[in-house]
C-alpha atoms as one frame of an Amber mdcrd trajectory, in Angstrom:
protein
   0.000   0.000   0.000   1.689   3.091  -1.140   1.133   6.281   0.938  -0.788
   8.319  -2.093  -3.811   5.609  -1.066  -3.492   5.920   2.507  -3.991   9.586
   2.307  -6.530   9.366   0.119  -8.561   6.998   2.157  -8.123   9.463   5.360
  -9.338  11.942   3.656 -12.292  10.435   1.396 -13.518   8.980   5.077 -13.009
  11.867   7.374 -10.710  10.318   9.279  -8.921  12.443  12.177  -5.230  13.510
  11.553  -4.482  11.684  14.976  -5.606   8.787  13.760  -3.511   5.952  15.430
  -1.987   2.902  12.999  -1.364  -0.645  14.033  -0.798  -3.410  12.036  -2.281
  -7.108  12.091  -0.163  -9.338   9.224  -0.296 -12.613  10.865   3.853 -12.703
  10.438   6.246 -12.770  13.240   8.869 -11.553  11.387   9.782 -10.249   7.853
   8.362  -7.311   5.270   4.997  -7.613   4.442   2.803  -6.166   1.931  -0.099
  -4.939   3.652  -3.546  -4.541   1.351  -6.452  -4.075   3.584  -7.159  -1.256
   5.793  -9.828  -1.500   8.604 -10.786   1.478  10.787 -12.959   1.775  14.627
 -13.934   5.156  14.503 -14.835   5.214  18.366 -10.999   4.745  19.504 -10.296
   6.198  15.604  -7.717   3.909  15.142  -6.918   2.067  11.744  -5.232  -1.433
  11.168  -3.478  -2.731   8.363  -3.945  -6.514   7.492  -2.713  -8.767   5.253
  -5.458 -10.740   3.180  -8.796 -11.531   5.011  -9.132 -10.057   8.702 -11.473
 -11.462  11.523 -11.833  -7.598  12.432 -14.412  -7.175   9.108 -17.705  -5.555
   9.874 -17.409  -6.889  14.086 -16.804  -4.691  17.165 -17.638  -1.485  15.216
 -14.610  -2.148  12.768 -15.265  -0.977   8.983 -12.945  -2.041   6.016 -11.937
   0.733   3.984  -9.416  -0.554   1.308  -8.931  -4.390   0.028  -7.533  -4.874
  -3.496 -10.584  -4.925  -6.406 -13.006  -3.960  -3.162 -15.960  -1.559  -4.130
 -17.350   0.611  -1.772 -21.083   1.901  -1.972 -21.525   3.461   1.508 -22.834
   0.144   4.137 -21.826  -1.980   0.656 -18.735  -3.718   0.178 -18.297  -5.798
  -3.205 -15.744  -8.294  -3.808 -14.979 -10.446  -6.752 -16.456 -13.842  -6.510
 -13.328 -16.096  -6.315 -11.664 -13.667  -3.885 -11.214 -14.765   0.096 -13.938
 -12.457   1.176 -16.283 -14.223  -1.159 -15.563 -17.835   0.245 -19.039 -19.400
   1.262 -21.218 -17.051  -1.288 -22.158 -19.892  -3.004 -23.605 -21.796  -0.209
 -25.534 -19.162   1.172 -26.750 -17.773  -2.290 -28.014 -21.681  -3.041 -29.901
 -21.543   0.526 -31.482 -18.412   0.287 -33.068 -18.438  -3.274 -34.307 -22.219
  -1.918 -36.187 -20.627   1.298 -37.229 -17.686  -0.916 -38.916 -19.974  -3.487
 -37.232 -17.975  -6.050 -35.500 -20.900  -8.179 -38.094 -21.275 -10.596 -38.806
 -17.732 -11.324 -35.338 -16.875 -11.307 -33.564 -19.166 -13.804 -37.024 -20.300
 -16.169 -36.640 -24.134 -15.369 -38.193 -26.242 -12.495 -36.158 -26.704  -8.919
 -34.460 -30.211  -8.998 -31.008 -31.316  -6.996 -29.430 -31.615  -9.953 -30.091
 -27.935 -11.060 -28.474 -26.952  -7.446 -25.515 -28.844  -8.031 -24.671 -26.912
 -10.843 -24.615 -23.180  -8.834 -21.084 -22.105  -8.543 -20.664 -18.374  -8.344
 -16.714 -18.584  -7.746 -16.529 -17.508 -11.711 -15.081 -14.622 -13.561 -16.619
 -11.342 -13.460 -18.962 -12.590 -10.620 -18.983 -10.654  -7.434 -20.529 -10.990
  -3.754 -22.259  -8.344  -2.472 -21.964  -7.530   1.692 -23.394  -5.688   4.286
 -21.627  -5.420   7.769 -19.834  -8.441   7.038 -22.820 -10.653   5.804 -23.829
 -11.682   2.016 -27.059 -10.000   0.753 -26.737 -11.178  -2.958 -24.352 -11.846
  -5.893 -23.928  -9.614  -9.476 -22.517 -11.521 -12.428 -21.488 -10.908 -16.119
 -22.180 -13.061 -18.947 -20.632 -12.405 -22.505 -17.762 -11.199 -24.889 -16.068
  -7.891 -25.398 -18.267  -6.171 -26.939 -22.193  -6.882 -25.012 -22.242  -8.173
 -21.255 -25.658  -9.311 -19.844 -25.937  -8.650 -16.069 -27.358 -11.232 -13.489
 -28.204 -10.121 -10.057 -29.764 -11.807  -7.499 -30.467  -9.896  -4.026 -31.524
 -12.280  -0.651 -35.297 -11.800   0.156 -34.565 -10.102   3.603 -32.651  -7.135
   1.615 -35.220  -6.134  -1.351 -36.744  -3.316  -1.893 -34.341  -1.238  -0.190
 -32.187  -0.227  -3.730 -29.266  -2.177  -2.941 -29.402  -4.039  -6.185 -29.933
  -0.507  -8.066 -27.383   1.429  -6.676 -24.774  -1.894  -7.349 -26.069  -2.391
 -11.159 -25.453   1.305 -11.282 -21.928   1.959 -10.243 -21.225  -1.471 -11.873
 -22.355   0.301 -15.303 -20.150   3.009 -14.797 -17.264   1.067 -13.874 -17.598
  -1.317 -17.157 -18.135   1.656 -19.676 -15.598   3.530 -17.883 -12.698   1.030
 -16.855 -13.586  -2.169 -17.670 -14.019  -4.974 -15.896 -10.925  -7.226 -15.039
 -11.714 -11.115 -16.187  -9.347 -13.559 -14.452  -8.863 -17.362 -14.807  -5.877
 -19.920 -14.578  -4.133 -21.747 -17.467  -2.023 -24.599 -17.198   2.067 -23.819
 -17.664   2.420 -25.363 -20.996   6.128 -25.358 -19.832   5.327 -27.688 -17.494
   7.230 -26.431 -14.979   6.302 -24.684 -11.207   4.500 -23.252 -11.170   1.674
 -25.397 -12.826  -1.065 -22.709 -13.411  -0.511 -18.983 -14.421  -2.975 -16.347
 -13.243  -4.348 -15.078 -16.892  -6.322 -11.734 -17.047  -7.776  -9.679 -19.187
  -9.964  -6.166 -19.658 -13.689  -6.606 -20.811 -14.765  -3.135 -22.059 -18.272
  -3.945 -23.965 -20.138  -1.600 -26.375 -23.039  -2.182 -24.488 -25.069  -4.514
 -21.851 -28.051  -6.090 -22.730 -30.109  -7.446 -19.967 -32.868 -10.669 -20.431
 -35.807 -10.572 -18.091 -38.504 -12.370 -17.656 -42.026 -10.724 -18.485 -43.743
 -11.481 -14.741 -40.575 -10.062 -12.808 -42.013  -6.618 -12.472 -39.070  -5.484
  -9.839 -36.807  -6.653 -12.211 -38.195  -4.569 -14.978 -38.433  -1.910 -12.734
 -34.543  -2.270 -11.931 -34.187  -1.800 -15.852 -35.394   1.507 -15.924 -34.053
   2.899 -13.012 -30.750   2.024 -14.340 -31.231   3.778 -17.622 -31.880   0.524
 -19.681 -34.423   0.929 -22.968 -36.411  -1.787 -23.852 -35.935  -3.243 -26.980
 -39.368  -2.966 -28.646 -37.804  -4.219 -32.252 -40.066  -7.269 -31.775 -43.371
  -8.198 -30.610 -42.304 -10.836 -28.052 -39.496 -13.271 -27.176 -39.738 -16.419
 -25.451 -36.596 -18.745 -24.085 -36.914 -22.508 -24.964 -35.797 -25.111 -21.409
 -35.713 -28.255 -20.931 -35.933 -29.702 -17.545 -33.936 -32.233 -16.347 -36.431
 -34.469 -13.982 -37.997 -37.863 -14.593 -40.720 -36.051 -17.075 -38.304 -34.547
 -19.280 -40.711 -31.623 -19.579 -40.147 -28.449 -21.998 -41.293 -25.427 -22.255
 -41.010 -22.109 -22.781 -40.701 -18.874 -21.111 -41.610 -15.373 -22.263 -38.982
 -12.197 -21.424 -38.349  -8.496 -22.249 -35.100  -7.747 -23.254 -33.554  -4.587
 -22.324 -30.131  -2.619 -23.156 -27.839   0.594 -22.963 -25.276   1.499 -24.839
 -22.074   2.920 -24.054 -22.861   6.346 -25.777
């Protein structure tokens, strides 16, 4: 953490020029690269750490800096396959199951087998946190040039415009910046080490977002964000097949809506 960040942090958080520093990097002895920065206002005093910290969101602690973290007030949003994201899965799976949501949410019927398949720990997939605890997930689908955005927000958080405000400042960061797609490759040398880190900067033309025709909040989502619905055909419908002892097919009717770079 270079010292241009630190100060910036102070200030951006109104942090007291007093302020006093420890540090928590889980080595007895040696340099260390510290990148997080956690703060208790009430004894204003700020603590460096070294990867994940037990001190997030407890005792009146509040993280201020981790690498790729993004900051919407009481929000903190981490990439998906990051350590602050370990466990989204699992909790994403068990609250869209009490919710009743699975269904509605992905078009086909609930079945094991369709659980089995969740795995959020994916590129450009992200948890989404408040005080420490998982409210939902937001996730990119497609190539450089159109993204599709899928957001899911746990049933005790709705209707509160968490999932607006993220989808927002997401839009700005992808038109803007970019988004940062990571994933590991073998070492074709076949030497140590035996995967290499591989990334690479998605900046898309525009995102186009799929909904489904009954999901009114969703819809409503769209607009607040500044999506247009695409009104170039009459109606669209998404063919699934389900994979349960029936075999059953069907078809679902959605609303597709976009926004363009411009």
């Amino acid at each position: 953490m270079t010292m241009e960040i630190l100060c910036r942090i102070i200030e951006e958080n109104n942090i007291l020029k007093d302020v006093h520093f420890m540090s928590d990097s889980g080595w007895e002895c040696g340099p260390t690269e510290m990148d997080g920065l956690y703060y208790h206002r009430e004894s204003n005093t700020i603590v460096f750490t070294q990867g994940d910290s037990s001190q997030q969101a407890s005792d009146g602690w509040e993280i201020l800096y981790m690498p790729e973290l993004i900051k919407l007030e009481e929000l903190e949003v981490y990439p998906a396959d990051s350590g602050a994201s370990y466990g989204v899965t699992e909790a994403f799976k068990k609250e869209i199951k009490a919710a009743g949501d699975f269904e509605s949410y992905y078009g086909i019927p609930e079945t094991d087998d369709a659980y089995s398949n969740i795995d959020l720990r994916r590129p450009l997939f992200y948890c989404i946190k408040r005080k420490g605890k998982f409210i939902g997930y937001i996730g990119f689908h497609g190539d450089e040039n159109v993204l599709e955005p899928e957001i899911y927000i746990f049933e005790g958080y709705r209707h509160r415009g968490y999932g607006i405000r993220v989808l927002k400042k997401f839009m700005d960061i992808v038109f803007e910046d970019g988004l940062t797609k990571r994933w590991w490759e073998k070492n074709k040398e076949d030497k140590l080490p035996k995967y290499i880190c591989k990334k690479k900067t998605i900046v898309p033309s525009k995102i186009v977002s799929t909904v489904r025709v009954e999901n009114i909040y969703a819809r409503q989502m769209m607009r607040s964000c500044g999506f247009t619905e695409n009104r170039n055909v009459a109606a669209q419908f998404v063919a699934f097949t389900a994979k349960d002892d029936e075999g059953d097919s069907g078809f679902i009717e959605v609303m597709e809506y976009q926004i363009a770079k411009e």
